[in-house]
C-alpha positions in Angstrom: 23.6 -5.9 -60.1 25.5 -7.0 -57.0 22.6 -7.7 -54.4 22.8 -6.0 -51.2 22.9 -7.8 -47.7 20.7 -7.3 -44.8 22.9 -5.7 -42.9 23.6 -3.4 -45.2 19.9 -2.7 -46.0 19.6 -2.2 -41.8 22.3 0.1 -41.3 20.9 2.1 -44.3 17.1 2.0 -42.5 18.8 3.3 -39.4 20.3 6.3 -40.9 17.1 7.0 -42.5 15.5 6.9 -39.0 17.7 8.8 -37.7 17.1 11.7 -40.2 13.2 10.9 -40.0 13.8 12.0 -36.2 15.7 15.5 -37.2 13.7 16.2 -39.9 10.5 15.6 -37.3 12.5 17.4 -34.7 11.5 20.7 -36.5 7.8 19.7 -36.3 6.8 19.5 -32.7 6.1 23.2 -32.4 3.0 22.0 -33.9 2.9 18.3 -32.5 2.8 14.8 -34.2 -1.0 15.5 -35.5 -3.4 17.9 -35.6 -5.6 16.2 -32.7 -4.8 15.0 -29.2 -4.1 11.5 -27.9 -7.8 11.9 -26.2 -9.4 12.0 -29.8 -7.8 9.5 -31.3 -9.8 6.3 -30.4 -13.0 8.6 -31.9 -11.2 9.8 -35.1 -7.9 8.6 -36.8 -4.7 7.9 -35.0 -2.2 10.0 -36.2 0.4 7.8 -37.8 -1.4 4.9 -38.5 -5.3 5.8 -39.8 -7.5 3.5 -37.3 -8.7 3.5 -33.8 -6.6 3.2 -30.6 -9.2 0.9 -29.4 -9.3 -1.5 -32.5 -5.9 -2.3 -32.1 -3.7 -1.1 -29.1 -1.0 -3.7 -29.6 0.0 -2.2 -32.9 2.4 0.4 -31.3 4.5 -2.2 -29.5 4.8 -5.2 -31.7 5.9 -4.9 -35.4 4.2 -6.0 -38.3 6.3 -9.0 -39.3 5.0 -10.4 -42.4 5.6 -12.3 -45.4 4.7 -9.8 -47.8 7.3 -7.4 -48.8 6.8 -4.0 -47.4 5.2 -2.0 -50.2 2.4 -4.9 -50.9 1.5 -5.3 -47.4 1.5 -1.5 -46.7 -1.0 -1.0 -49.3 -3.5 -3.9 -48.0 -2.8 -3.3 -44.3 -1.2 0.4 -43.8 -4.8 3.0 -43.8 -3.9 6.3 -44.8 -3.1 8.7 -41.8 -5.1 11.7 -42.4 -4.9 15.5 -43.0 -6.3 17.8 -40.7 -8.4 20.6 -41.0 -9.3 22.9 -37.9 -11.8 25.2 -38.2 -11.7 27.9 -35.2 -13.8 30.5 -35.0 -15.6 33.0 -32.2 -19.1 31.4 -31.7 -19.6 27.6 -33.4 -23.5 28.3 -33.4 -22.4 31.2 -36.0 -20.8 29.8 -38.6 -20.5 32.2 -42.1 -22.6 30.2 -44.8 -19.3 30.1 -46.9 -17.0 28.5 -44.3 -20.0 25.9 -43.3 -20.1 25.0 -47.3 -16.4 24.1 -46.5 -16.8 22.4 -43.4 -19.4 20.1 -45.3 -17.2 19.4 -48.2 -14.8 18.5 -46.0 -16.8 16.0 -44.0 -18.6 14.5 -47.3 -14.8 14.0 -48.3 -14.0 11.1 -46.0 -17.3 8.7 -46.8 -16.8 10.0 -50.6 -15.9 7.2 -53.2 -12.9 7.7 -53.6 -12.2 8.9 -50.0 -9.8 11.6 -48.9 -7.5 10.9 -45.9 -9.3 14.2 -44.0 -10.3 15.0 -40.4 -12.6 17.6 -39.4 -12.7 19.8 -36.6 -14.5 22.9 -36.1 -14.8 24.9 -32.6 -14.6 28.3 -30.9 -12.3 26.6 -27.8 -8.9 27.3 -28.2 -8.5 24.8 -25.3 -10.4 21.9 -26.6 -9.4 18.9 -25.9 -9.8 16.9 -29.3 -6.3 19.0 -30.3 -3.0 18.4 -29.8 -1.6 20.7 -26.7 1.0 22.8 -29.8 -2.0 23.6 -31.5 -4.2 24.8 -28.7 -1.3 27.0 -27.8 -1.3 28.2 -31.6 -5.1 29.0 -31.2 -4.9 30.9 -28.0 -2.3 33.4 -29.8 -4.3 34.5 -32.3 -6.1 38.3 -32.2 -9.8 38.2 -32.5 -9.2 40.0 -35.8 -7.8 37.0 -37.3 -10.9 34.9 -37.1 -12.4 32.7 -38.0 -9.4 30.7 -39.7 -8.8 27.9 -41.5 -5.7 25.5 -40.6 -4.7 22.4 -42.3 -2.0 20.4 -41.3 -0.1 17.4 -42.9 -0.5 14.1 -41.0 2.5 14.7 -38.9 1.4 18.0 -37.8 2.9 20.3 -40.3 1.0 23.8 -41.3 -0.2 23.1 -45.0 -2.1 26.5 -44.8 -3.1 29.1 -42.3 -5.5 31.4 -43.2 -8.9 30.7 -45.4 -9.5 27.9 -47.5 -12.3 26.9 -50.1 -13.8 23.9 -51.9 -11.9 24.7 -54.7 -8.8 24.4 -52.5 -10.3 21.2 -50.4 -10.9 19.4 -54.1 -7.1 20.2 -54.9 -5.5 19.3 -51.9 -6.2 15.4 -52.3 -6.7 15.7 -56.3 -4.8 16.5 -58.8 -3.2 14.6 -62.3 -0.4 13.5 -60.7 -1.9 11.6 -58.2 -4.3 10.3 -60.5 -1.6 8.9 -62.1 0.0 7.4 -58.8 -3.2 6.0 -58.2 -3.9 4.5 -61.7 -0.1 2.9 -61.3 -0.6 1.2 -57.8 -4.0 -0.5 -59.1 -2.0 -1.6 -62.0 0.5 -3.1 -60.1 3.1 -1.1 -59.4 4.9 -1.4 -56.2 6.7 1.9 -55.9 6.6 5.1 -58.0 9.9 7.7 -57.9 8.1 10.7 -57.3 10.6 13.6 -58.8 10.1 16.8 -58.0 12.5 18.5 -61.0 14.6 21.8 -59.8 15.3 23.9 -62.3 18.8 22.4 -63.7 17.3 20.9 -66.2 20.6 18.5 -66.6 19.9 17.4 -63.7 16.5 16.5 -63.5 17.0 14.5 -67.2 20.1 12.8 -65.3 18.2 11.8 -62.4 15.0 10.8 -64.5 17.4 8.6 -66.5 18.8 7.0 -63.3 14.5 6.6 -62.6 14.3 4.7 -65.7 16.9 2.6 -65.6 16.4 1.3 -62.4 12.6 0.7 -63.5 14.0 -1.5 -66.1 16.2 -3.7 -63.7 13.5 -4.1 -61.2 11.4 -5.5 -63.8 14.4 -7.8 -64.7 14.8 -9.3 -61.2 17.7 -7.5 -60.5 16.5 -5.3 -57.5 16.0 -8.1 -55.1 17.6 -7.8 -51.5 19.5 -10.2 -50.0 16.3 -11.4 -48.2 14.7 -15.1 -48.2 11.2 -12.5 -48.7 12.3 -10.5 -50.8 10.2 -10.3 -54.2 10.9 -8.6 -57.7 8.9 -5.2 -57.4 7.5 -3.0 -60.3 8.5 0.5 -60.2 7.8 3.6 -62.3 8.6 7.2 -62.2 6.8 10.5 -62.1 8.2 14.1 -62.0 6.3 17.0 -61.4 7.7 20.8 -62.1 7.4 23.6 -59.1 5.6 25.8 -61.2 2.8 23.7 -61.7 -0.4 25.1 -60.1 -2.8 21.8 -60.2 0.8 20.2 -58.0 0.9 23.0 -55.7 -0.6 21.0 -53.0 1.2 17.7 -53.6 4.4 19.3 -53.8 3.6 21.5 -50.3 2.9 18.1 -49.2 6.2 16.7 -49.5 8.7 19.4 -49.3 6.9 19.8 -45.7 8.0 16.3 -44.6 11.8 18.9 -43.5 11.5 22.1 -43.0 14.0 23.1 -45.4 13.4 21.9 -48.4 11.3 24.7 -49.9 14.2 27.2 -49.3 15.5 28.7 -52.1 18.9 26.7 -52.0 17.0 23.3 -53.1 15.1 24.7 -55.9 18.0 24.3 -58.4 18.2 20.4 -57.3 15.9 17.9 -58.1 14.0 15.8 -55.4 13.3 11.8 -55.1 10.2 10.7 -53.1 9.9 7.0 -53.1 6.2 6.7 -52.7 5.0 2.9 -51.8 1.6 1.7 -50.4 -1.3 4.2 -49.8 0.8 6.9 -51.0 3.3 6.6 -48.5 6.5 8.3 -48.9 9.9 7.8 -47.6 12.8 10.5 -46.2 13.4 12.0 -49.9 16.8 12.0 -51.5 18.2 15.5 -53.4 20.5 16.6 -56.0 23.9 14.7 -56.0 22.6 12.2 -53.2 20.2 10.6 -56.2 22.6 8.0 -57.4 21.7 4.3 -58.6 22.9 3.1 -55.5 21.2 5.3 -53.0 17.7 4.9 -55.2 18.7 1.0 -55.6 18.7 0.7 -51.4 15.3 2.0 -51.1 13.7 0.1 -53.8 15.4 -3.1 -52.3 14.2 -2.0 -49.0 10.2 -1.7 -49.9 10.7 -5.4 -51.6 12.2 -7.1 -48.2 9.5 -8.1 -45.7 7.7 -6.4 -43.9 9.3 -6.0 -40.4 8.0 -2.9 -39.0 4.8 -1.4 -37.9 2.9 1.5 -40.0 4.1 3.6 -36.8 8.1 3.6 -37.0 8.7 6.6 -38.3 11.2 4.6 -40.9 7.7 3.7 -42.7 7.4 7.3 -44.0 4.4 9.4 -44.1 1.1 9.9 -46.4 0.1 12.4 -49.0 -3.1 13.4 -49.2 -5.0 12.1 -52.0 -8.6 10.9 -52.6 -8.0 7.6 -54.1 -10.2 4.0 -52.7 -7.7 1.6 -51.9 -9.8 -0.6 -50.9 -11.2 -0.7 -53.9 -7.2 -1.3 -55.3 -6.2 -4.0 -52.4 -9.5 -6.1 -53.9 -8.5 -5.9 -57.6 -4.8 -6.7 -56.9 -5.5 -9.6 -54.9 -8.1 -11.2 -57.3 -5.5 -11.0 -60.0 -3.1 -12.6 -57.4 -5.7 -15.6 -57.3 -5.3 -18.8 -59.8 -7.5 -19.1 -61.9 -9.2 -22.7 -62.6 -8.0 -23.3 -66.0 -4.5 -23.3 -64.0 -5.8 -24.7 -61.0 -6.7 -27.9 -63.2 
């Protein structure tokens, strides 16, 4: 396969920006997160997953590296997290049921694995640990409506509205496939072809197929960029049906990322999320637009170094998923180690 130049690969990360930014557009009647600039340094920034205060130059200088972009997401990128507002009359009158929520939710992020989660729970519509959109969604609601659950993707898109349970919390970041993505990351794998099949089933074999293939040229070598960086990559591919109920979050998850994509119109069409790093996804590709040469840009992409930060909005955004990276980065980089039969 004819490699593809940098300026090619440039102009095609542009145009993904630029529908990043549309897609986002449709967002800010919510905001960018769930919480407000002022709770960021105490909590999780909103695009990135670590305190404001650890490291305030990482908005305004990019993350050149060596690595290519999917290796040195996953040691360097923290998942950004979900959140889940809690808002209620009187916080010192909590139901028993909804605190059992609230808990499981807060054991969630120090659980092994973690879950990318934040937890908020207050009876201020005003407070100032949320983003101004949502105190404005709070202040709507009738006293009849409350309390309420609301989770929100990490850009700051409604997963649910209404109540929510352990059962549901344990889904949300759980679930076979993402096991699966998990279990193919710590084995290697630098991006996974998440599918999400329509229901022209000539399609989704065509386009799982196309998957394939290009699976079996990265592993050849032939998937490298025009890059002095770049590096072979391994990829696999995963498809997931609509219908599924253990999915329904995962697949909530991603057809959020543009507002559109759960209408009717795209269920016929299969979906392509290239997913790279902590479960990171990119701007997704659908029905006819999922050709070898449109999936072959991306892959190239995630192998060329690393030249932006985790906060350009070309670097995608995260899934929820319990899953301990940390754990992964470890294992991958003592494999990456010689050992000292080959070091003598």
């Amino acid at each position: 396969m004819k490699s593809i130049s940098n300026t090619t690969i440039w102009y095609l990360v542009m145009a993904a920006l630029a529908l990043m930014v549309v897609a986002f557009a449709s967002v800010e009647v919510w905001g960018s997160s769930a919480f407000g600039a002022e709770e960021t340094p105490k909590t999780v920034d909103s695009s990135r997953g670590e305190s404001a205060e650890e490291d305030s130059s990482a908005a305004t200088e990019p993350a050149a590296s060596e690595l290519p972009v999917f290796r040195f997401a996953l040691e360097n990128w923290q998942a950004a997290p979900v959140g889940v507002v809690y808002f209620c009359q009187d916080a010192t009158k909590i139901p028993e049921r909804d605190n059992e929520v609230l808990a499981h939710a807060s054991k969630m992020e120090s659980a092994i694995p973690p879950a990318n989660i934040n937890v908020l729970a207050t009876d201020n519509p005003s407070d100032d640990r949320l983003s101004k959109p949502v105190q404005r969604y709070l202040s709507s609601l009738e006293s009849d409506r409350l309390p309420i659950f609301i989770t929100l993707t990490p850009w700051g898109w409604p997963l649910s509205v209404g109540d929510l349970t352990v059962e549901d919390l344990d889904a949300m970041f759980n679930s076979p496939v993402r096991t699966r993505l998990g279990e193919l990351m710590a084995d290697g794998t630098g991006v996974v072809l998440l599918i999400i099949a329509g229901s022209d089933e000539a399609d989704n074999e065509r386009v799982m197929e196309l998957a394939e293939q290009l699976a079996e040229e990265a592993e050849q070598g032939h998937l490298k960029a025009d890059d002095p960086g770049s590096v072979p990559l391994s990829v696999a591919a995963l498809m997931v049906s609509r219908n599924d109920q253990r999915e329904r979050w995962l697949i909530d998850s991603l057809l959020a990322c543009e507002a559109t994509l759960a209408d009717d119109f795209f269920r016929t069409m299969p979906i392509v999320f290239p997913v790279y790093g902590r479960a990171r996804f990119l701007p997704p590709l659908i029905g006819s637009d999922i050709t070898h040469e449109s999936l072959a840009v991306r892959l190239q992409l995630l192998g060329s170094r690393c030249l932006w930060p985790a906060n350009s909005p070309m670097s995608g955004c995260d899934l929820p998923m319990a899953w301990d990276w940390d754990r992964t980065v470890t294992e991958l980089q003592s494999k990456d180690e010689p050992s000292e039969e080959s070091s003598d």
